[in-house]
C-alpha positions in Angstrom: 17.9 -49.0 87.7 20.8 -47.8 89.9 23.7 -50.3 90.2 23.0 -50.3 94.2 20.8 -52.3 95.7 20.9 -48.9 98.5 20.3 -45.8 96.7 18.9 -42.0 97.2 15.6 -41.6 95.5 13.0 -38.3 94.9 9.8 -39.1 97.2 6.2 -38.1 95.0 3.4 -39.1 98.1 0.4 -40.3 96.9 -2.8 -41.1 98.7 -2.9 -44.7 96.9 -0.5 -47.3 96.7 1.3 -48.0 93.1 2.3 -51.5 92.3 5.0 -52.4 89.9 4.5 -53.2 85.7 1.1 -50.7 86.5 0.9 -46.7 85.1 -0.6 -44.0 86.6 -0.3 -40.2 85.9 0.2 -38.0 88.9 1.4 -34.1 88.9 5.2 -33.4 89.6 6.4 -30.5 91.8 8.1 -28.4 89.3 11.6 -28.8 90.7 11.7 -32.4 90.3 10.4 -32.3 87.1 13.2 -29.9 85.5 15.7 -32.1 87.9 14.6 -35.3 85.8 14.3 -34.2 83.0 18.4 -32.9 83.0 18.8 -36.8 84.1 19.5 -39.2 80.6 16.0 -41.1 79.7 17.0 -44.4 81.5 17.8 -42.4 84.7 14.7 -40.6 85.3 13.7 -42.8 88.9 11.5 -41.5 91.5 9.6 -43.6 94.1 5.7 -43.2 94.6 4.9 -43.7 98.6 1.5 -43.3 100.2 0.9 -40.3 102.5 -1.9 -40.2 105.0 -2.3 -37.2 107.5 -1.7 -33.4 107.0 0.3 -32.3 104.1 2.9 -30.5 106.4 3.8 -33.3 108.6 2.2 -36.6 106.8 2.2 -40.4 107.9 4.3 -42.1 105.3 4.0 -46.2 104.4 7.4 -48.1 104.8 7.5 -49.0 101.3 7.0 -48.0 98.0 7.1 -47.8 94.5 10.7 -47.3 92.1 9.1 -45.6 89.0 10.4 -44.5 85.8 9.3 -41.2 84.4 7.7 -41.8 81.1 6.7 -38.4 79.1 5.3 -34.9 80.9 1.7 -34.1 79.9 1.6 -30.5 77.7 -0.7 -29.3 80.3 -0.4 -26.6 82.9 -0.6 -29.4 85.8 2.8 -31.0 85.1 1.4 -34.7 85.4 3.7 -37.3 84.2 3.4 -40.4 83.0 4.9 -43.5 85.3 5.7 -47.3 84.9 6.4 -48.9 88.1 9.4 -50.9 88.1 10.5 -52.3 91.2 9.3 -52.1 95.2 11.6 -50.3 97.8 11.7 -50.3 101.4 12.5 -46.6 103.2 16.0 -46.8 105.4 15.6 -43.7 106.7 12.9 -40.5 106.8 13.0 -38.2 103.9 14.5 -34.8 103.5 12.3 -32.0 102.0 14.1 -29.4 100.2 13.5 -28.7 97.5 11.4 -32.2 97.4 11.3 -35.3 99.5 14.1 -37.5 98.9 14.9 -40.7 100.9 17.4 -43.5 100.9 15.8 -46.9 100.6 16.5 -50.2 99.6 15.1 -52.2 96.9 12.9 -54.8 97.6 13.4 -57.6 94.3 11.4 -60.0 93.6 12.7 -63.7 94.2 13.4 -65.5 91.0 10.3 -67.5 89.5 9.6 -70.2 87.1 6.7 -69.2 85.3 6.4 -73.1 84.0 6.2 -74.7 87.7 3.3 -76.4 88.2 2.7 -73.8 91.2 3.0 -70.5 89.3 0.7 -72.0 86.5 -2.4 -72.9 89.0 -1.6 -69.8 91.0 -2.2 -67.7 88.1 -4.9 -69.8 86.3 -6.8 -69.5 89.7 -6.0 -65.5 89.5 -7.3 -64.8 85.9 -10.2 -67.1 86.6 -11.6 -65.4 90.0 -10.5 -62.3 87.6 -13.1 -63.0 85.2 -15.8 -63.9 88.1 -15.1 -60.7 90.2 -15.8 -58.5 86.6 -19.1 -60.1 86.4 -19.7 -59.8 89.5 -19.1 -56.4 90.4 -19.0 -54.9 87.0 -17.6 -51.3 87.3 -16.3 -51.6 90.9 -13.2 -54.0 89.0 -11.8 -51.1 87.1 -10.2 -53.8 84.3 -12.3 -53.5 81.4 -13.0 -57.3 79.7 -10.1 -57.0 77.2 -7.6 -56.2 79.6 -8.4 -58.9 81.5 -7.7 -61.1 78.4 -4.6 -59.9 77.8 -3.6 -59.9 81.6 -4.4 -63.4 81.3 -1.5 -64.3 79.1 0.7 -62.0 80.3 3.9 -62.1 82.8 2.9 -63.2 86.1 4.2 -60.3 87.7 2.5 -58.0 85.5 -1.1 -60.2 86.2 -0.9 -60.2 90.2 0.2 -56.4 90.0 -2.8 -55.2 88.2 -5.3 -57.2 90.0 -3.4 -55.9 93.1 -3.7 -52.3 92.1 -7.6 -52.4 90.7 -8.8 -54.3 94.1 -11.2 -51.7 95.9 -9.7 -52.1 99.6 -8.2 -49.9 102.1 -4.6 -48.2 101.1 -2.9 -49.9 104.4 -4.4 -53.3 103.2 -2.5 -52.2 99.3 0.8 -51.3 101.3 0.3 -55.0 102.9 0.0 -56.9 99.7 3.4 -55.1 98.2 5.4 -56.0 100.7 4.6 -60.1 100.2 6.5 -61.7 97.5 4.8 -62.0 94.7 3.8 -65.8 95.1 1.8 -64.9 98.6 0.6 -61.7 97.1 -1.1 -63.9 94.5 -2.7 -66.1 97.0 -4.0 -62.7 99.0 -5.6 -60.8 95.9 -7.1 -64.6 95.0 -8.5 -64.6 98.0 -10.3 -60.8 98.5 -11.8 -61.6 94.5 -13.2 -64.4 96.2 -14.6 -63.0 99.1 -16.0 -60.0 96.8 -17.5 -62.4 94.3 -19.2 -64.5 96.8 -20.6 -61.4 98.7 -21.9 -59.7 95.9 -23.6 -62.8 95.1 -25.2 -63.3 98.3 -26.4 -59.9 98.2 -27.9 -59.9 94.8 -31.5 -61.4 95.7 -31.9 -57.9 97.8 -30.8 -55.5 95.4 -34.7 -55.1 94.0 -35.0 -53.8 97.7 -32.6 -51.0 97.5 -33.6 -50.0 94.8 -37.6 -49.6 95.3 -36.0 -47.8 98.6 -34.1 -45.4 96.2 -37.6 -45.1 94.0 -39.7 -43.7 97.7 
């Protein structure tokens, strides 16, 4: 990451939100990709930002994602690999030659003891409404069994950043949960699991009735 905590950063817009310790592969404009790829590997930052509105002129959320460019795809699309890093907040609106670029600030994480007593129940409470919100909704929780087992053990940051990024609610609501630290974020994704769990399971004494309604 740049030594500054205040820094100039390439802009790709995105009409989801991107959490940090998550991947996703998105196409490049073609002049940032040859402008990374003259950067060294460690240097190759760019931010991912939702976009809402027309392409020309769009809406753009106040804060973002730092990402570090992975490998380019061999196809004709130019999508790159990305690993999220860290979050970053926009100081001022982007330029757009020859692609957006925008100063922001970096938005860290506060330090965390994974061993407190808080952080363990936090995240035992995560993986378990995890594991009920997979059986619940089955393919609308896009974390397949296994990855939930090995989310389960892994970094904190890493667990509440997945969940974060696989819950299926608005983009807005996504760009609200990045900006909490990452102790209130956990409560918040806890929480819509929850919700989702209990609702599907409310509903599922009716679902023989949608579906003879599908059959007619």
């Amino acid at each position: 990451m740049p030594q500054s905590s205040r820094f100039r950063l390439p802009l790709l817009y995105a009409d989801d939100v991107h959490f940090p310790c998550t991947e996703l592969r998105l196409p490049l404009p073609e002049a940032l990709i040859t402008d990374l790829l003259l950067r060294p590997a460690d240097e190759r930052w760019l931010g991912v930002v939702l976009a809402r509105g027309a392409a020309d002129s769009p809406v753009l959320s106040p804060a973002g994602t730092v990402c570090r460019l992975v490998e380019i795809d061999s196809d004709e699309e130019g999508r790159a690999l990305l690993v999220g890093v860290d979050r970053f907040a926009m100081v001022a609106a982007p330029a757009v030659d020859p692609y957006p670029q925008a100063l922001v600030q970096l938005m860290p994480e506060p330090p965390l003891d994974e061993s407190s007593p808080l952080l363990r129940a936090l995240r035992r409470d995560l993986a378990e409404r995890l594991f009920e919100a997979r059986e619940a909704l089955g393919g609308a929780l896009p974390l397949e069994r296994d990855a939930l087992v090995r989310l389960r053990d892994a970094p904190f940051e890493e667990l509440v950043n997945h969940a974060a990024a696989a819950l299926d609610v608005p983009p807005l609501r996504k760009v609200e949960l990045l900006t909490l630290p990452l102790p209130d974020r956990a409560v918040e994704v806890t929480g819509i699991l929850k919700s989702r769990t209990k609702l599907c399971e409310l509903l599922r004494p009716y679902r023989h009735l949608a579906r003879a309604h599908e059959r007619n």
